[in-house]
C-alpha positions in Angstrom: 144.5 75.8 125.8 143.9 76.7 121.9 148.0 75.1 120.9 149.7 72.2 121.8 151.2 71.7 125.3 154.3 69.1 125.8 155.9 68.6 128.8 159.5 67.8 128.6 162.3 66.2 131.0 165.6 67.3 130.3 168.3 66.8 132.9 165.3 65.6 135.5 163.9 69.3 135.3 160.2 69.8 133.8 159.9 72.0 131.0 156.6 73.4 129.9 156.1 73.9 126.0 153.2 75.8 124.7 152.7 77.4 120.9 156.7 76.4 120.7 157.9 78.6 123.6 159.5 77.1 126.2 158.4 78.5 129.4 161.3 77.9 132.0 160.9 77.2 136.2 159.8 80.9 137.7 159.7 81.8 141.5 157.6 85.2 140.7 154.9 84.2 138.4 151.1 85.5 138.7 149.5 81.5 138.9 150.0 78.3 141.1 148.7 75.1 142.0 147.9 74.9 145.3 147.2 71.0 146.6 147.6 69.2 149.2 149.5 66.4 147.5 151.6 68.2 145.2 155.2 67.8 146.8 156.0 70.6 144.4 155.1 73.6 142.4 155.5 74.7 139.2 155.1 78.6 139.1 154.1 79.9 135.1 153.2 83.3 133.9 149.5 84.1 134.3 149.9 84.4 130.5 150.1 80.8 129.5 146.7 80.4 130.7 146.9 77.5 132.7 149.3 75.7 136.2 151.6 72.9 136.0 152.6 70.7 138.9 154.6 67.5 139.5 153.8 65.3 141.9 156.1 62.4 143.9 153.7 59.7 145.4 155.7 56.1 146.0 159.1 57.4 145.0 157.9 57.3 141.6 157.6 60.4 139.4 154.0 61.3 138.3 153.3 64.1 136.0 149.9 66.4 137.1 148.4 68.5 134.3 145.4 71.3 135.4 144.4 72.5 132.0 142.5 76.3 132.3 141.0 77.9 130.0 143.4 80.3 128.3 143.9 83.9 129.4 142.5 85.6 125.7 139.8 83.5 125.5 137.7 87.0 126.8 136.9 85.6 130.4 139.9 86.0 132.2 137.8 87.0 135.3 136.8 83.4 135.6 140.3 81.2 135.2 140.2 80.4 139.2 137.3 80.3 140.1 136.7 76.6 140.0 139.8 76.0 142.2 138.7 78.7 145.1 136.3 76.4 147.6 133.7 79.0 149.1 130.7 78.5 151.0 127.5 79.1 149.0 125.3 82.2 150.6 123.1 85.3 149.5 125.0 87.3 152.3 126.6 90.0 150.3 130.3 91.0 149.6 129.3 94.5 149.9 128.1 96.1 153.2 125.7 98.7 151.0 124.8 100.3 154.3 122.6 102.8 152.4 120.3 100.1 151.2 120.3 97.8 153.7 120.4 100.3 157.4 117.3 101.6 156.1 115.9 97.9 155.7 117.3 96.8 159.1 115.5 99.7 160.8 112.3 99.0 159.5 113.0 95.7 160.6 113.1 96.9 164.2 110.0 98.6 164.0 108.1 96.3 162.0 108.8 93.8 164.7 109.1 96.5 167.5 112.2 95.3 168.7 112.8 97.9 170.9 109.2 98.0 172.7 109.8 93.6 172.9 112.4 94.9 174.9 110.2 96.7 178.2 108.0 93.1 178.5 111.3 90.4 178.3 112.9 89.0 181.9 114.9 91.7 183.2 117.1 90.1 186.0 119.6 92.4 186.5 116.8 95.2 187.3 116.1 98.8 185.5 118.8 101.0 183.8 117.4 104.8 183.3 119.3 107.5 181.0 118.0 110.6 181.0 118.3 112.2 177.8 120.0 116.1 177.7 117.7 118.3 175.2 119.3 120.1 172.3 118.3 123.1 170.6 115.7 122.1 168.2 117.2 125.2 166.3 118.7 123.7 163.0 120.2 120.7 161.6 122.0 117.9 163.0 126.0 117.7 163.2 128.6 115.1 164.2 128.4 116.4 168.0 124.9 115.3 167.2 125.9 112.1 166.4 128.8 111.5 169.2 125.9 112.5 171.7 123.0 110.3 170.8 125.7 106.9 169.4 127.3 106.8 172.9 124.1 107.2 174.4 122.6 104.4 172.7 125.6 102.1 172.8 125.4 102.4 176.9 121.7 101.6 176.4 122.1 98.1 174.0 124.5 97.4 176.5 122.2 97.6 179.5 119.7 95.8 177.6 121.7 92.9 176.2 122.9 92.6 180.1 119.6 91.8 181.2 118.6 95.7 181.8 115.0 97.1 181.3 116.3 100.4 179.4 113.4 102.9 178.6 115.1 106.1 176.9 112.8 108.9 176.6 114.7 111.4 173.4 113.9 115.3 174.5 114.1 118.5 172.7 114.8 121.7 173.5 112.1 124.1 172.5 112.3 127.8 174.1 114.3 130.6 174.3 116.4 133.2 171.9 118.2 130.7 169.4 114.5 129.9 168.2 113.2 133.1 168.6 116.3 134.8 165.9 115.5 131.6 163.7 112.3 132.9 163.3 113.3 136.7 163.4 115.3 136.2 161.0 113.2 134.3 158.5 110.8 137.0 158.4 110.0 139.9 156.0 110.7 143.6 157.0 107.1 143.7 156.6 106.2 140.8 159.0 107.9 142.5 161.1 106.4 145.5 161.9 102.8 144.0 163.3 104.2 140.8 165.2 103.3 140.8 168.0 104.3 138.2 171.1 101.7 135.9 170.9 102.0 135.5 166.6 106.0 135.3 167.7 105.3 132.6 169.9 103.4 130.6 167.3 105.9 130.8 164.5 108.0 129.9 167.4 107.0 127.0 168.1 106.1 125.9 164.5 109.6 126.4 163.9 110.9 124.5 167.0 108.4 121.1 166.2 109.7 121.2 162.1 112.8 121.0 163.6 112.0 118.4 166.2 110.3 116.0 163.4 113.6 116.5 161.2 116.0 115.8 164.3 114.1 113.0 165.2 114.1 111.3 161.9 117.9 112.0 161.7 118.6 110.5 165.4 116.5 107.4 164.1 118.3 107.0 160.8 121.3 106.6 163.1 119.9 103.6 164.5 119.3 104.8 168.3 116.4 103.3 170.0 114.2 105.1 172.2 110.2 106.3 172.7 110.5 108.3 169.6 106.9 108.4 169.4 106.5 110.1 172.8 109.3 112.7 173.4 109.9 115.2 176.0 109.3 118.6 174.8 109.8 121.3 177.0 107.0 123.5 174.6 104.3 120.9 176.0 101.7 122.5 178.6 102.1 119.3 181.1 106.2 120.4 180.5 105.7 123.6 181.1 103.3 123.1 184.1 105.9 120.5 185.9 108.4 123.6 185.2 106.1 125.6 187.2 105.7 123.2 189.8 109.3 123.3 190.4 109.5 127.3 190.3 106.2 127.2 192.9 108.4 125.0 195.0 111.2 127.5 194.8 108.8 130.4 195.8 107.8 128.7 198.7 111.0 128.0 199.9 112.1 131.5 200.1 114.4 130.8 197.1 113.3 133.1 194.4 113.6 137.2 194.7 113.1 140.2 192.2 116.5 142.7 192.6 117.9 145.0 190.9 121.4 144.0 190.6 124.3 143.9 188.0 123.9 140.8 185.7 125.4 140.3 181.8 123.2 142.5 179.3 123.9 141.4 175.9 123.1 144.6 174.4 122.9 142.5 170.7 120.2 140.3 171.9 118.9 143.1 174.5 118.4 140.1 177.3 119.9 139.2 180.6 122.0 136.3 179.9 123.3 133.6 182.8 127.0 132.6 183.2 126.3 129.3 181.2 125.2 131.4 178.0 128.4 133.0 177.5 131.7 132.6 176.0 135.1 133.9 177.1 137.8 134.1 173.2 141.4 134.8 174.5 141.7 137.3 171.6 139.6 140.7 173.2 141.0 143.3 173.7 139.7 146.5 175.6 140.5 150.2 175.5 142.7 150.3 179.1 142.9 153.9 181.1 144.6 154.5 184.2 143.2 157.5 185.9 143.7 160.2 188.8 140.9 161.3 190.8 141.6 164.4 192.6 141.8 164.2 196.5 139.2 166.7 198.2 139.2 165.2 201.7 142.0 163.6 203.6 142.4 161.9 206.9 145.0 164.0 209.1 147.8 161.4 208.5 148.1 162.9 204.7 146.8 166.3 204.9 150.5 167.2 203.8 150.0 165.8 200.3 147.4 169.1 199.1 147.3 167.3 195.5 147.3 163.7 196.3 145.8 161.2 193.9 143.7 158.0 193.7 145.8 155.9 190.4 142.4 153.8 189.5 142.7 151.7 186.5 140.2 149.9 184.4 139.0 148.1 181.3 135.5 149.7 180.8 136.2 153.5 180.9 132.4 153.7 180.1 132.0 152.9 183.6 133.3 155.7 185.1 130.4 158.1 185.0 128.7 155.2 187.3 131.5 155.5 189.6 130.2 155.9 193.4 133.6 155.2 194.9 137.5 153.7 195.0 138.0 150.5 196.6 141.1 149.3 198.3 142.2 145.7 199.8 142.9 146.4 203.2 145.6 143.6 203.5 147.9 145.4 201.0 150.3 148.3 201.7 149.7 151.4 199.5 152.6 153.8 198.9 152.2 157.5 198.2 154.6 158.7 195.2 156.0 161.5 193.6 155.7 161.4 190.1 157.7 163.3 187.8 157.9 163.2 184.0 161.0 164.2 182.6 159.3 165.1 179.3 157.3 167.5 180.4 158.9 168.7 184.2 155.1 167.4 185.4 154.6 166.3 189.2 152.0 164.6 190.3 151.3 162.5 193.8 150.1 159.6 193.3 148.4 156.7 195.8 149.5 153.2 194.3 149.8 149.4 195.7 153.6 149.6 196.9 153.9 146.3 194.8 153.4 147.9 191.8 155.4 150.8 192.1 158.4 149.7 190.2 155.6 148.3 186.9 153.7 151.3 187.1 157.2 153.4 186.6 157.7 151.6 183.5 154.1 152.2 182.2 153.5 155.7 182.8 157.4 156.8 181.3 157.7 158.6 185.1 160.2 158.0 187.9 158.0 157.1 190.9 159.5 158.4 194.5 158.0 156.7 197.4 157.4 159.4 200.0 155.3 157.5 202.3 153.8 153.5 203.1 150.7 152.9 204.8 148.1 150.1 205.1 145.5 150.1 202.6 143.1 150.1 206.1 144.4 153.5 206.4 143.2 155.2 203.4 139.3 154.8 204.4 138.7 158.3 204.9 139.3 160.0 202.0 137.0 161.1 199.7 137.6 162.0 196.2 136.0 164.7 193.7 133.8 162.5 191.1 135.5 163.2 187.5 131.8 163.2 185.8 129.4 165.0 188.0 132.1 166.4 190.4 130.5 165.6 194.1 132.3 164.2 197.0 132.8 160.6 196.7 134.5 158.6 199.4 137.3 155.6 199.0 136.5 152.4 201.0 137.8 148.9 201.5 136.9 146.3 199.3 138.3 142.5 199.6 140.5 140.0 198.5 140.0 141.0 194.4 142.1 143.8 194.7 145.6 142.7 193.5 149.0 143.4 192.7 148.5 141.4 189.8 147.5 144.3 187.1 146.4 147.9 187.7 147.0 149.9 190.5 145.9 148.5 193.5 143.0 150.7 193.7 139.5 149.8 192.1 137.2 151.7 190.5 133.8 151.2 191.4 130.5 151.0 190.0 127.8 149.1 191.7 125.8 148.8 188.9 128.4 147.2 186.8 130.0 144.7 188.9 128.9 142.1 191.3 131.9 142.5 193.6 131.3 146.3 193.2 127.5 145.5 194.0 128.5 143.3 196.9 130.9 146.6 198.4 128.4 149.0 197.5 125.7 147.2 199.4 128.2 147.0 202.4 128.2 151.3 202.1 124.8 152.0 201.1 126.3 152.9 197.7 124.2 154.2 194.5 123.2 151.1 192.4 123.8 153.8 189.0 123.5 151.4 185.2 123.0 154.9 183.2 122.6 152.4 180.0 119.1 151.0 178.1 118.9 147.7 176.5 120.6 148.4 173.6 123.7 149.8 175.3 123.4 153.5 174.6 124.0 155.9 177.6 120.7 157.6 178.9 120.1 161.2 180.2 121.0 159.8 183.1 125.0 159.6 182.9 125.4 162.7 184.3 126.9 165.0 181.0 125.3 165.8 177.5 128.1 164.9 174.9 128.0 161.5 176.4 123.6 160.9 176.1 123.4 158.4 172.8 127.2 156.9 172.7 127.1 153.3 172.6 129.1 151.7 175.1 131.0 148.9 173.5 131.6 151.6 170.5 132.0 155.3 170.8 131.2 155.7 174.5 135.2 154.5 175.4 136.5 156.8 173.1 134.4 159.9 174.7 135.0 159.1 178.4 138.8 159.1 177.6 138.7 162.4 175.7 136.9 163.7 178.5 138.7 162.9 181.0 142.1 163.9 178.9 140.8 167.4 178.8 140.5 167.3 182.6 143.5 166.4 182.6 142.5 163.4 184.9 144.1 160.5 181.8 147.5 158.8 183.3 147.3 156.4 180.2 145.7 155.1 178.0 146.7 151.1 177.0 145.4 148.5 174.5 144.6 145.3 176.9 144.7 142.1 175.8 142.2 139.4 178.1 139.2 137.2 178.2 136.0 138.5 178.0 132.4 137.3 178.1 130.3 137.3 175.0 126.9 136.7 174.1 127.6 132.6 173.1 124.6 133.1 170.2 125.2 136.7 168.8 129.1 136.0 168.9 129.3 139.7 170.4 130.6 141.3 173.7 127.9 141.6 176.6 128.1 144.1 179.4 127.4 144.2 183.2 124.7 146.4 183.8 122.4 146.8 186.6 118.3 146.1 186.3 115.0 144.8 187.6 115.0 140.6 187.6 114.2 137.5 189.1 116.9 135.4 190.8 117.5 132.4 192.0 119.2 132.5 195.4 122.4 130.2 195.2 123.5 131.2 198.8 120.3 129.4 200.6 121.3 126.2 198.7 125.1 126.5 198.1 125.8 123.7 201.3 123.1 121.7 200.2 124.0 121.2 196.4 127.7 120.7 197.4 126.4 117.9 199.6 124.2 116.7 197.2 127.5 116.5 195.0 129.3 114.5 197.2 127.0 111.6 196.8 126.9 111.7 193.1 129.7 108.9 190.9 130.9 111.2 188.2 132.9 109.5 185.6 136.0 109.8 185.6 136.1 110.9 189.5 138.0 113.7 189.0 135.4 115.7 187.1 133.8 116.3 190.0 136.5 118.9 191.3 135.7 120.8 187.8 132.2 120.9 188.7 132.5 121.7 192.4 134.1 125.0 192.2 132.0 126.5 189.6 128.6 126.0 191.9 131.2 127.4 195.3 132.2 130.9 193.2 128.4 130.9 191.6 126.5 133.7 192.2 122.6 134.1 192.5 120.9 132.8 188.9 119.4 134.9 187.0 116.0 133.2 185.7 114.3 136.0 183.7 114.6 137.2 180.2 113.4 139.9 178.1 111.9 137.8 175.0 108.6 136.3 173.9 109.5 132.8 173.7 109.6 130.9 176.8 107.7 129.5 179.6 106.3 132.9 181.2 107.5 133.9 184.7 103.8 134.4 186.1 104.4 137.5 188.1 101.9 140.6 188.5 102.7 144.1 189.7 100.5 146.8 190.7 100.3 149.7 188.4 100.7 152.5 190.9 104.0 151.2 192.1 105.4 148.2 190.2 105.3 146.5 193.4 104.9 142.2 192.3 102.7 139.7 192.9 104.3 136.5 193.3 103.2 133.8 195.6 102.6 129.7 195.6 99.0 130.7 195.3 99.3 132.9 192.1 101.7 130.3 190.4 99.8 127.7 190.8 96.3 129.2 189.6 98.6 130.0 186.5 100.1 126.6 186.6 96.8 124.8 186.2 95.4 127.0 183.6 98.7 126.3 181.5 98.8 122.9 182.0 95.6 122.9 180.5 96.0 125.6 177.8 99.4 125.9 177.4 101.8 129.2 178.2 100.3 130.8 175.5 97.6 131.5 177.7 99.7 133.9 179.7 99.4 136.2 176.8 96.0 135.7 175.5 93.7 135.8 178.6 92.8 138.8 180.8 94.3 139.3 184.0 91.2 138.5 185.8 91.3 135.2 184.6 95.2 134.8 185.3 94.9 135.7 188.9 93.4 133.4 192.0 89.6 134.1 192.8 91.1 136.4 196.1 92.9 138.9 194.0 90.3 139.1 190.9 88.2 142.1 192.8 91.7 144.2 192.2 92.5 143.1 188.3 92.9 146.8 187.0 95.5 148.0 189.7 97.9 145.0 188.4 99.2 144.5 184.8 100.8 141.0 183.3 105.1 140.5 183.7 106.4 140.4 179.8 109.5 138.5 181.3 110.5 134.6 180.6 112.6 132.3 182.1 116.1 131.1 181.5 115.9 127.9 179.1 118.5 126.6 181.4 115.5 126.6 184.3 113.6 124.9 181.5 116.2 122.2 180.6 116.8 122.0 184.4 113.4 120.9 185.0 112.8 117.9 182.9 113.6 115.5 185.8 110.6 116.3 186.8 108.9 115.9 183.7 110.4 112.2 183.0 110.7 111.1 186.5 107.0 109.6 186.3 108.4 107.2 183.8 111.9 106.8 184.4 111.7 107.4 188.3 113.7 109.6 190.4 116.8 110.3 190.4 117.9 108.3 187.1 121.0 106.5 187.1 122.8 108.5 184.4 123.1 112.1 182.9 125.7 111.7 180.1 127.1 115.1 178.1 130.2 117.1 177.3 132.2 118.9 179.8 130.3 121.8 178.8 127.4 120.6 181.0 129.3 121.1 184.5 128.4 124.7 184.0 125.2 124.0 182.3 122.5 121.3 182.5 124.2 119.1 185.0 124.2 122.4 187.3 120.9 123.9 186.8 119.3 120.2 187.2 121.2 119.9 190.2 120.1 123.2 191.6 116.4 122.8 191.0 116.0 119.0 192.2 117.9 120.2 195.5 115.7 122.8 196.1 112.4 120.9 195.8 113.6 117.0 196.5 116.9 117.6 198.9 118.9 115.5 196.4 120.4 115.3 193.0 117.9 113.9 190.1 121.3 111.7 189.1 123.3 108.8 191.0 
């Protein structure tokens, strides 16, 4: 060890000696012999460069000395490595995953592990997962990731249990998060000439660059799956299985053009369904309780000369669409005396009795009650309308009219409410949406200063004012609540009243609810999440105002708008597009569009601009994949956000054309 080493015994202890320092017994030193027939250790600094250790074998002291190369001999690194017994291999220390994943992958496909898998003994039978498309809008993210892993790790599972697995990766292609991609990657100048069919072909450019860059990500991952042959709902034999599904729908009496209220997103300017929304706690709207002026009373309050409807609401730019007050005839409604200290103002006022004592504390008045009846007993009255100023009458509504906020009396606009809608149909009440696309008040509304204001900006503010100076404002109120936005734009929609095509939900509501019951969902109890959601549903809206998508192939005459849509027409259309693709919808004439019977009258009808929900068009790939994968699969696996979305819509559209779910 470069220095003489001694080894002493003084008073039967073993002293170590190196270079003349005497290096004593030590319990906490860096080195030690470890041997199998040393009976006892001797512990040294790691600085002495080498281990002592005695040794008792037949009652007779012998000394042991492991000589190492000393520490400052410059390879330090290397003073134990003769005494560590290690198995000799090439398998690294280092797992160098970025090196050796990309090796292992190419492995796999080298040797097509994965396709190996469809011809091996399957005794346990076939396993099918039918994969949920994303967006192929933009870049991958851990959801990504959590989505496809799980997916994948159910798969090997199957497989290595004697499964057949054949996973079939889909994408996504259609709709508005695509079509503001490409919007918004294009010059002012591009702009200005584009028109649908060049939008659809950046389109879908956009949406298959992004499908080759997912698909290369999801395979980096490691998932396995027929990434050579994907499902991709921009494909004409796609799009033509689509159609199938919506001819289907047609022919059973399920699908109907109405004008009714559905959420406008007046940033997008499209009909949007419930699934393509989102509800922040944080909204908050412009609040106004109101008094309409009684003009007509039944005999049991002709008394009360300046009685009141109290009406509150949330969307004051509803109220020049007002076509009448609704009341819940279950409740009892109390007439008061209001009275304002302030300002030695009366008023008399019709209110929910149960409200009485919250509405004293929000008005700042001392409410008398001077009389109770049944809300059955105000039907009758009629009301001067605080816009246009014609008679309009109060009537009953149902069991949404509560004491829990408001007044107890609704305002109502049929062509901005569905329970409105649903009263107003009941009383043959004006269906009035005076708003265009992009949420601006038309001529229609009734009064000039109003034309032009936007409704979810200025048009709050003006109603209010006007109705101040009619002195018709109780209060104004700042309310805090949920409300529904546009999920891609991030801003508020509206409910507004116009032409589209639906999906009925009440002609299939008991069957899908029975198709339901025979589903496993996992865990159990996500099934009473699901179930209430398709009960409360209201018809689907399938069209949309935008370019990109499969067209909704519907014709109307030019002298009256009236449409043509029958099994006959959609599936003429269906077979040129599963030939051509949907582009064809915009490039050929109509003559060539329409069945052989209907081509004598081409001029008196013009093409529909409209497209269909993407949710129809994720909703419909069962039937895309069930060639290969076989009807229904045995598992659909997403987030939670899926009981509202693609779990439902599939659901809907395989009940209406099979009787069942496409999942078990």
């Amino acid at each position: 060890a470069g220095g003489t080493l001694e080894l002493q015994g003084r008073n039967r202890q073993l002293q170590l000696v190196h270079k003349g320092r005497l290096f004593p017994r030590q319990r906490n030193a860096l080195a030690a012999v470890a041997s199998p027939n040393l009976a006892s250790c001797f512990w040294v600094p790691a600085g002495a460069g080498l281990f002592i250790g005695f040794a008792k074998k037949h009652g007779k002291s012998r000394k042991r000395l492991v000589r190492c190369r000393a520490k400052d001999d410059g390879n330090s690194g290397d003073v134990y490595k003769d005494t560590v017994l290690l198995p000799s291999t090439k398998f690294s220390q280092r797992a160098n995953a970025k090196k050796r994943e990309p090796e292992l992958q190419k492995f796999w496909d080298s040797e097509k592990i994965y396709e190996r898998l469809q011809e091996m003994p399957n005794p346990n039978g076939s396993f099918t997962l039918h994969d949920g498309p994303p967006y192929a809008n933009g870049s991958l993210h851990m959801g990504h990731a959590l989505n496809k892993i799980l997916k994948d790790i159910i798969n090997k599972f199957k497989a290595a249990t004697g499964h057949k697995i054949k996973y079939i990766p889909g994408w996504d292609c259609h709709g508005l998060p695509i079509e503001l991609k490409v919007l918004q990657s294009l010059k002012s100048k591009d702009k200005k000439g584009l028109t649908p069919i060049k939008l659809r072909e950046q389109a879908a450019k956009f949406a298959q660059e992004t499908v080759k860059e997912q698909r290369t990500s999801f395979q980096r991952y490691g998932v396995w799956g027929d990434f050579d042959e994907p499902y991709l709902t921009l494909l004409p034999k796609y799009e033509a299985a689509q159609l199938r599904i919506f001819e289907e729908m047609v022919r059973g009496g399920h699908i109907y053009r109405g004008r009714k209220p559905v959420y406008w997103s007046p940033s997008t300017r499209t009909a949007l369904a419930e699934a393509e929304l989102e509800y922040p706690e944080d909204h908050v709207s412009p609040s106004i309780y109101v008094a309409f002026k009684c003009i007509e009373l039944p005999e049991d309050f002709a008394t009360f000369k300046d009685l009141e409807l109290a009406v509150w609401t949330t969307t004051p730019w509803t109220i020049p669409a007002n076509r009448a007050v609704a009341v819940n005839p279950d409740l009892k409604y109390s007439i008061v005396k209001a009275e304002w200290a302030e300002s030695d103002r009366t008023r008399h006022l019709v209110v929910a009795s149960g409200l009485v004592e919250r509405l004293e504390g929000l008005l700042g008045a001392t409410l008398t009650v001077e009389k109770e009846c049944e809300g059955g007993a105000l039907e009758g009255i009629k009301y001067e309308h605080p816009v246009s100023g014609i008679e309009t009458p109060l009537v009953i509504g149902g069991d949404y009219i509560t004491t829990e906020s408001g007044t107890g009396l609704v305002h109502t606009a049929p062509g901005h409410g569905q329970d409105d809608y649903v009263v107003g149909q009941k009383y043959g009440l004006e269906v009035a949406a005076p708003v265009d696309d992009a949420g601006n008040f038309t001529s229609e509304v009734g009064l000039e200063s109003l034309v032009g204001a936007n409704v979810l900006k200025d048009a709050n503010t003006k109603v209010a004012e006007m109705l101040e100076e009619k002195d018709l404002l109780l209060l104004r109120k700042p309310y805090s609540h949920k409300y529904p936005y546009d999920w891609r734009s991030k801003q508020p929609v509206i409910t507004r009243a116009t032409p589209q095509w639906f999906a009925s939900i009440d002609g299939l509501r008991s069957k899908v609810l029975k198709a339901m019951d025979e589903v496993q969902f996992i865990p159990e109890n996500f099934s009473n999440r699901m179930r209430p959601m398709v009960v409360g549903r209201s018809d689907w809206c399938i069209s949309r105002q935008r370019s990109w998508g499969v067209p909704i192939p519907a014709f109307y005459r030019k002298d009256d708008g009236e449409p043509l849509l029958n099994p006959d027409v959609i599936s003429h259309v269906r077979s040129i597009v599963e030939e051509k693709g949907s582009n064809a919808w915009f490039e050929l004439p109509i003559a060539d569009l329409l069945p052989e019977e209907y081509r004598d009258a081409a001029d008196e009808y013009e093409k529909g601009t409209d497209t269909m929900d993407v949710w129809f068009d994720s909703g419909s790939s069962w039937a895309y994949v069930e060639e290969e994968l076989g009807s229904p699969v045995d598992l659909y696996l997403e987030g939670q956000d899926q009981h509202r979305g693609w779990f439902q819509s599939s659901l809907i559209t395989s009940v209406a054309v099979n009787d069942r779910a496409p999942y078990k």
